[in-house]
C-alpha positions in Angstrom: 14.8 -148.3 -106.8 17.4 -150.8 -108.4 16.1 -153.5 -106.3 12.8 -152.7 -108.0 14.0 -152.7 -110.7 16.0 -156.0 -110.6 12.7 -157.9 -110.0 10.5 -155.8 -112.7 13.2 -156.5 -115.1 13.3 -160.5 -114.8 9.8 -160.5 -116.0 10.8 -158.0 -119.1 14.1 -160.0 -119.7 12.3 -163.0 -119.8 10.0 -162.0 -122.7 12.5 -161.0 -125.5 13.2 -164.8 -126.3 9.8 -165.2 -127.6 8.6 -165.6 -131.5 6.6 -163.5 -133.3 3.0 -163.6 -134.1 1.5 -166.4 -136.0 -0.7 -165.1 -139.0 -2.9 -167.3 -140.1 -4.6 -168.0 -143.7 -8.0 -168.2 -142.5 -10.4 -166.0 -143.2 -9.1 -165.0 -146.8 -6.8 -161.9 -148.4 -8.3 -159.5 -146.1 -7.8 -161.1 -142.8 -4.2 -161.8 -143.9 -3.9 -158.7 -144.9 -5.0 -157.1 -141.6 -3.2 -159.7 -139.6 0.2 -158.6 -141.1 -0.6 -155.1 -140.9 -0.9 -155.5 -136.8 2.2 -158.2 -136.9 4.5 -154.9 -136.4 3.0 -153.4 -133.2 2.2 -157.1 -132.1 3.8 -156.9 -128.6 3.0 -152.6 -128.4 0.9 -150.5 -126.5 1.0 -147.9 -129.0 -2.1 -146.4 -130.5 -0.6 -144.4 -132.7 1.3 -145.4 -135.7 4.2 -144.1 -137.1 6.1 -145.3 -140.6 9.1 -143.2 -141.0 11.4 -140.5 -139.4 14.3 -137.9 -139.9 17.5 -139.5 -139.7 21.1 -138.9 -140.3 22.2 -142.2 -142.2 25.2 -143.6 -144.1 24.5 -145.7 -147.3 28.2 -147.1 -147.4 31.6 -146.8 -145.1 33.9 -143.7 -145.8 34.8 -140.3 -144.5 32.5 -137.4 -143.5 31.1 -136.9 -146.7 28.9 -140.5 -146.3 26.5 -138.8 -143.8 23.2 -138.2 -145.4 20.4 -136.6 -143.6 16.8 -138.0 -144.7 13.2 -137.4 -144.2 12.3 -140.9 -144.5 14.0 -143.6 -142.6 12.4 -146.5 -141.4 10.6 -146.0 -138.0 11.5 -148.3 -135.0 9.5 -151.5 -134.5 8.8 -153.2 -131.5 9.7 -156.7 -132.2 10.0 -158.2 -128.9 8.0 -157.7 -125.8 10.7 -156.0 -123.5 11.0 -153.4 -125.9 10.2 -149.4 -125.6 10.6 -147.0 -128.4 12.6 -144.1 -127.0 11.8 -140.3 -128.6 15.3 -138.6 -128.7 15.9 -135.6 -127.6 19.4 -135.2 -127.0 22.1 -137.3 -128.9 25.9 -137.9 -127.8 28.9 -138.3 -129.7 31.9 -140.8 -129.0 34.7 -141.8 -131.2 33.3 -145.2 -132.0 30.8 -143.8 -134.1 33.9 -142.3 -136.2 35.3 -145.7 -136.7 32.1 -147.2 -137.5 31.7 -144.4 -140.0 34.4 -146.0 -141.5 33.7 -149.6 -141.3 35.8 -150.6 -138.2 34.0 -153.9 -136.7 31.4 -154.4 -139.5 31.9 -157.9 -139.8 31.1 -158.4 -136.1 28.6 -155.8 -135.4 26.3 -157.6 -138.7 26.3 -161.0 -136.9 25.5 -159.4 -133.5 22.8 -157.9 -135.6 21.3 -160.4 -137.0 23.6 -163.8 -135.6 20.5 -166.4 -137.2 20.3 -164.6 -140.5 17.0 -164.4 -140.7 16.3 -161.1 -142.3 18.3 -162.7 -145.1 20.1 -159.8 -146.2 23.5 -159.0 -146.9 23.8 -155.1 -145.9 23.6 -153.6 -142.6 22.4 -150.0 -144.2 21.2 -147.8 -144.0 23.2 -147.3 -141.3 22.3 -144.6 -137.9 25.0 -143.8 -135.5 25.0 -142.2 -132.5 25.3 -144.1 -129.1 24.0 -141.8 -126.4 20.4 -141.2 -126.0 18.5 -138.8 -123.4 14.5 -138.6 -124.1 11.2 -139.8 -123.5 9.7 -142.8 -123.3 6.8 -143.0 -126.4 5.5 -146.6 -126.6 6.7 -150.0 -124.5 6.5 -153.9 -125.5 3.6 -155.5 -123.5 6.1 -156.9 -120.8 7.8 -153.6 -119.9 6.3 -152.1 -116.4 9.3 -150.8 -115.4 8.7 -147.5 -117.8 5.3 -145.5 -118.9 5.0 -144.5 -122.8 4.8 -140.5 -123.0 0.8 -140.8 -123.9 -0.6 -140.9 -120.6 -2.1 -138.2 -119.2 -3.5 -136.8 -115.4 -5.7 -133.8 -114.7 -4.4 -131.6 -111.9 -6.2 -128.5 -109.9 -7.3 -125.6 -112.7 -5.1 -122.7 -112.6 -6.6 -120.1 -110.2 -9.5 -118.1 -112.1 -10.7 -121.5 -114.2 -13.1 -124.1 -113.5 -11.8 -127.0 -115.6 -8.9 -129.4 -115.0 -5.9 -129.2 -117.0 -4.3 -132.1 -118.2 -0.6 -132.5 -117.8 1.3 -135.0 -120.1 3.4 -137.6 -117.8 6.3 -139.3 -120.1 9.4 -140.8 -118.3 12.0 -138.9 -119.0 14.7 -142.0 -119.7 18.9 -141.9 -120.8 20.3 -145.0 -122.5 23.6 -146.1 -124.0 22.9 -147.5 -127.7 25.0 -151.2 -127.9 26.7 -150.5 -131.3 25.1 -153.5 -133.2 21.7 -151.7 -132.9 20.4 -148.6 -134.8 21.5 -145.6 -133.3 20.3 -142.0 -131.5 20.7 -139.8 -134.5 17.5 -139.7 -135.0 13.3 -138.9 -133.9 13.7 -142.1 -132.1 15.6 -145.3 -131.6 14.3 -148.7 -130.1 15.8 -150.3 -127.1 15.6 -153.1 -124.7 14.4 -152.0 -121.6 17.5 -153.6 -119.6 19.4 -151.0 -121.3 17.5 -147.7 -120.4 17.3 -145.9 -117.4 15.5 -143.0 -115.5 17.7 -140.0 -116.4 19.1 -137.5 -113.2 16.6 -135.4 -112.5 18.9 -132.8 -112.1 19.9 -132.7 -115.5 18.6 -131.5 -119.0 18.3 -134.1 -121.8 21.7 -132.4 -123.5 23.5 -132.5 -120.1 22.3 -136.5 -120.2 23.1 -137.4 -123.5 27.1 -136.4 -122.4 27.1 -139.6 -120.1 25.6 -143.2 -120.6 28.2 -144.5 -123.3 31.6 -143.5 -121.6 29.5 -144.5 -118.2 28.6 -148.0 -118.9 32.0 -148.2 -120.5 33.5 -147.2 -117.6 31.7 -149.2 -115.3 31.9 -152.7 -117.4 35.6 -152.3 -116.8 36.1 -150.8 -113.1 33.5 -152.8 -111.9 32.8 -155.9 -113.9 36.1 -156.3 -115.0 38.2 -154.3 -112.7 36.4 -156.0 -109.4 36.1 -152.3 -108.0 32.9 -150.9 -106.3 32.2 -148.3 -103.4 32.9 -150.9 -100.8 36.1 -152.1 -101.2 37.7 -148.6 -102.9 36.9 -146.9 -99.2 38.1 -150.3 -97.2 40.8 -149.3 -94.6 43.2 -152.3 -93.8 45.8 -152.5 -91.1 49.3 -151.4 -91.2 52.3 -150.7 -89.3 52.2 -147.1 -88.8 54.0 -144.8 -85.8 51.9 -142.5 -85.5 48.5 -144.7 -85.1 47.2 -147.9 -84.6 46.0 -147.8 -88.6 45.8 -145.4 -91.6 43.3 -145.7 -94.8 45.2 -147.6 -97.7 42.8 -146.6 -100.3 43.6 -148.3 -104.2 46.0 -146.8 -106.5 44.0 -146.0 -109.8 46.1 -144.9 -112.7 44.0 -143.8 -115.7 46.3 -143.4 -119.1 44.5 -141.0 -121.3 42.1 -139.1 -118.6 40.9 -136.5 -120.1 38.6 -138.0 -122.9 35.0 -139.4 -122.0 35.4 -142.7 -120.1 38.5 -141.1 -118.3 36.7 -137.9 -117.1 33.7 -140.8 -115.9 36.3 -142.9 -114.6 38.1 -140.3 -112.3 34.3 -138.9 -110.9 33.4 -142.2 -110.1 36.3 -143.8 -108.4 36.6 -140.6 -106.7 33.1 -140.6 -105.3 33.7 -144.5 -103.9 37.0 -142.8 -102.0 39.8 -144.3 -104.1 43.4 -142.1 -105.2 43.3 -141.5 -108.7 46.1 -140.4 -110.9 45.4 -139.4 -114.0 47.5 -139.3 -117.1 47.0 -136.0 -119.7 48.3 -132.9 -121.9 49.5 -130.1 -119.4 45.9 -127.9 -121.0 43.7 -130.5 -119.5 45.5 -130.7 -116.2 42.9 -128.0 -115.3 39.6 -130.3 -116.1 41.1 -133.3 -114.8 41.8 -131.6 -111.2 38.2 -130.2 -111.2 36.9 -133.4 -111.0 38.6 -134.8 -108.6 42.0 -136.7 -109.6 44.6 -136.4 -106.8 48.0 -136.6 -109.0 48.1 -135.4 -112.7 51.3 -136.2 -115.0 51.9 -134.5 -118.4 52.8 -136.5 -120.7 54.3 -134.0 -122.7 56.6 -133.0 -120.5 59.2 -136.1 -120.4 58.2 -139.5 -120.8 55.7 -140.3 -118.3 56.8 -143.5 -117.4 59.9 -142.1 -115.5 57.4 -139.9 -113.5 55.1 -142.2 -113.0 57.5 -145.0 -111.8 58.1 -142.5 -109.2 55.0 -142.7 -107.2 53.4 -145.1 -105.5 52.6 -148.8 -107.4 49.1 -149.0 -108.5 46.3 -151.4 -107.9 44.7 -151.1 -111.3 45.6 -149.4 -114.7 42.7 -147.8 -116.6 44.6 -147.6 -120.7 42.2 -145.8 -123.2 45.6 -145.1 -125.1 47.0 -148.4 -126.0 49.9 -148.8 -128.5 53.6 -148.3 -126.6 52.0 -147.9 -123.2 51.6 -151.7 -122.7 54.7 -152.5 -123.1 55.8 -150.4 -119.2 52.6 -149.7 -118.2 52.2 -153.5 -116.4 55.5 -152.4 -115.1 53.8 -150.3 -112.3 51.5 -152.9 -110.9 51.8 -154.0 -107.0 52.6 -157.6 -108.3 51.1 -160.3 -106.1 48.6 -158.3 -104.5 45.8 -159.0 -107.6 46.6 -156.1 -109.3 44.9 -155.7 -112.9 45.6 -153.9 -116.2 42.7 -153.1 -118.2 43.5 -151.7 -121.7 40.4 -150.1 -124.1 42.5 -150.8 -126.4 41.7 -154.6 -128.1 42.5 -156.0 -131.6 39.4 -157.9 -131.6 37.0 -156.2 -134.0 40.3 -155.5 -135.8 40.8 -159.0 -136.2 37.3 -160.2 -137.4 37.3 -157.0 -139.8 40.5 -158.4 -141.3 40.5 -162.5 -141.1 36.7 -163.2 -140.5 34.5 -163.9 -137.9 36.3 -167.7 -137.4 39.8 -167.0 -137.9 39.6 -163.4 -136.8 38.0 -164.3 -132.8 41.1 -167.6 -133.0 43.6 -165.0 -133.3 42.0 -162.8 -130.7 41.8 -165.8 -128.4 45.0 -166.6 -128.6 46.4 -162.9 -128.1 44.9 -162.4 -125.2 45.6 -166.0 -123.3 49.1 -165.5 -124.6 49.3 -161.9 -122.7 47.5 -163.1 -119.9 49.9 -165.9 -119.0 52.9 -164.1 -119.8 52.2 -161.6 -117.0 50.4 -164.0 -114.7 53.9 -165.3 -114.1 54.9 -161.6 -113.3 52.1 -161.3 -110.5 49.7 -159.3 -112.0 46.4 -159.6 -114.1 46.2 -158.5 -118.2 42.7 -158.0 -119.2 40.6 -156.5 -122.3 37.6 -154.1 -121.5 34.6 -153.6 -123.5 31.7 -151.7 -123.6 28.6 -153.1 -122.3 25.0 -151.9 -122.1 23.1 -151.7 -118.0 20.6 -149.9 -117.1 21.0 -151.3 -114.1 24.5 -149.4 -113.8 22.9 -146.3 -115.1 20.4 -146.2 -112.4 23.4 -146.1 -109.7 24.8 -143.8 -111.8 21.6 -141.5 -111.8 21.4 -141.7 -108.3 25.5 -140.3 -108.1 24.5 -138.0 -110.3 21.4 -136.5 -108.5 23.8 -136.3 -105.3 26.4 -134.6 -106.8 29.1 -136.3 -106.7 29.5 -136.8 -111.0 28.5 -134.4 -113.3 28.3 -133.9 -117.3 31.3 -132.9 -119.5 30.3 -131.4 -122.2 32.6 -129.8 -124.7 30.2 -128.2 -127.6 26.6 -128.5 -129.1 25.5 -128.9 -131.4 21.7 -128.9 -134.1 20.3 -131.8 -135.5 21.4 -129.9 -139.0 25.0 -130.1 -138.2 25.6 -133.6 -137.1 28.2 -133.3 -139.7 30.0 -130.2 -138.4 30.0 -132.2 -134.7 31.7 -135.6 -136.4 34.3 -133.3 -137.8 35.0 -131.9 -134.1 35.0 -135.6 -132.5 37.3 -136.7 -135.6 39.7 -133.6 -134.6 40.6 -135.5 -131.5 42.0 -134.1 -127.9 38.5 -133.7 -127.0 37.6 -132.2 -123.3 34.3 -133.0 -123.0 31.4 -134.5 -125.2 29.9 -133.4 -128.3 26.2 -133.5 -128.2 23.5 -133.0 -130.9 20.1 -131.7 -129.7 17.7 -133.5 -131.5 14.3 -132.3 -130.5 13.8 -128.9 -128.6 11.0 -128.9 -126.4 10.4 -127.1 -123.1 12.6 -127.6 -120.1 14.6 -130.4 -122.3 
């Protein structure tokens, strides 16, 4: 299937560099008139048209109280031709939509949104969080083959005791992670390219989904993009001296700091599925989730400072930080130096940086951060690196198919309705989660 995909998707990719339609004068007021009427579905399928939608929104950056729920936010457009409007049906939760609730990486996010200015405005809101979507797919760009919009129909045998067909409605039932610089999942639906969305697990509901593709693409950007890890060379055996046989497995030595929040609790089910020894970082109450997923060695660090304990074991391969702060200062410490060992922190300065100095000066200083870090312990033997978030469905669909086997499952903490998307913000702002906090947007059968 991801081969599949990986050629249906060059075609799509290729598509979302192109223009918009021309409208031309001719033909008077009327035929302008029509021709930028059809200038918004210009590169749909859609038959239907739709003009605005429920939404949770923020009209400025604060606290809680900024949320705003309203009937009429702007509906999704299809602007390019790799596009598909996704239905929502399930929304996650992460703590980035608290900091953006609050302005963190604004000045970034806006050029990301718009980098050639040419909606020429100077606000970014309304403004929809939310970065986790599970749903269905309702209308695709005219290059998009890889999905089906939720309007087609087949006819299937009558039930016994009537004569005519019955039509069953066939929509692809899709998860995606929302990139932050885009309009988010809290809400009827949200537009996407189709390289970010995915077929969601069959084996789980849309509210189970929605728990996953943020902290999963996450997690995969930095284990396997930046990390270098994948399923082949976490289960490698190499050769060593050892008495009582010719060889023994050497699997790598994960450490995750913080394992218990949503990309660690990924992190720990997917290296554990590729065969690697994880050790995992956490408060002694969430020792109990953490060893139900799979890690091999939990430390508390509540207990006594967990760099004694963990200087203890065995040197690791690769650091995992979602904590940041103090921990960089030992946490390189624990590396096998010389062997390509990597730190990856979560934990960067650079939207920081651009929030505070500008987009110029702001990246300069981040620049020079990072080279400085990365040469200072290059001379020590091992690797310093940043990690970021970055949208695949590609990833996802590996993902999807761990999923379906078994071998990772959902998290979730609490649910919530679409009326309380305030009440669930409150629980992700209250921290020390153990699990995610989903909102059920639409409730339809077997969702």
């Amino acid at each position: 299937m991801n081969a599949f995909r990986k050629l249906v998707c060059r075609r799509e990719l290729s598509g979302g560099s192109r223009g918009r339609a021309v409208v031309s004068s001719r033909g008077g007021h009327g035929a302008l008139s029509t021709a930028m009427h059809a200038h918004y579905r210009a590169f749909s399928t859609a038959t239907r048209r739709h003009t605005v939608m429920h939404a949770w929104v923020i009209e400025k950056y604060g606290d809680n109280s900024v949320l705003r729920f309203t009937k009429n936010a702007s509906f999704p457009i299809i602007d390019y031709p790799n596009e598909v409007i996704v239905k929502v049906h399930a929304a996650g939760l992460n703590p980035i939509d608290i900091n953006m609730r609050g302005g963190y990486g604004a000045a970034t996010l806006k050029m990301k949104r718009d980098p050639l200015n040419i909606k020429r405005t100077d606000s970014e809101f309304p403004l929809i969080l939310g970065r986790d979507v599970s749903g269905v797919i309702m209308e695709c760009g005219l290059d998009v083959s890889y999905f089906k919009p939720g309007d087609e129909v087949t006819r299937c045998l009558p039930p016994l005791g009537q004569s005519d067909p019955s039509e069953v409605i066939l929509k692809d039932k899709v998860w995606a992670a929302v990139p932050p610089w885009k309009q988010g999942s809290l809400a009827e639906f949200v537009v996407l390219s189709a390289n970010e969305v995915s077929h969601k697990p069959k084996s789980l509901s849309h509210v189970e989904a929605a728990c996953m593709p943020y902290v999963a693409s996450t997690a995969w950007s930095v284990l396997v993009n930046t990390g270098g890890l994948n399923k082949d060379n976490c289960a490698k055996k190499r050769q060593v001296p050892d008495t009582r046989s010719a060889f023994t497995s050497l699997l790598p030595f994960i450490l995750i700091l913080g394992g218990s929040g949503g990309v660690g609790t990924f992190a720990i089910q997917l290296l554990k599925s590729w065969g690697a020894h994880v050790t995992v970082t956490c408060s002694q109450n969430a020792e109990h989730l953490v060893r139900g997923i799979g890690a091999d060695d939990v430390v508390d660090y509540t207990a006594r400072p967990v760099e004694k304990t963990l200087k203890s074991l065995e040197n690791f391969d690769l650091i995992l930080d979602s904590i940041g702060g103090e921990t960089e200062s030992w946490a390189l410490s624990l590396l096998k130096p010389w062997c390509g060992a990597k730190y990856v922190t979560l934990v960067t300065p650079f939207l920081r940086n651009t929030d505070q100095l500008g987009l110029a000066d702001g990246m300069m200083r981040s620049g020079v951060t990072i080279a400085t870090k990365a040469l200072k312990h290059l001379t020590k033997g091992v690797h310093y690196r940043w990690g970021f978030f970055a949208p695949s469905g590609s990833a996802l669909d590996e993902i999807c198919e761990l999923v379906d086997a078994g071998k990772i499952r959902p998290v979730l903490q609490e649910q919530f309705a679409f009326p309380r998307v305030p009440r669930a913000f409150q629980k992700v702002e209250g921290g020390h989660a153990r699990g995610k906090t989903v909102v059920t947007v639409a409730r339809v059968q077997g969702a």
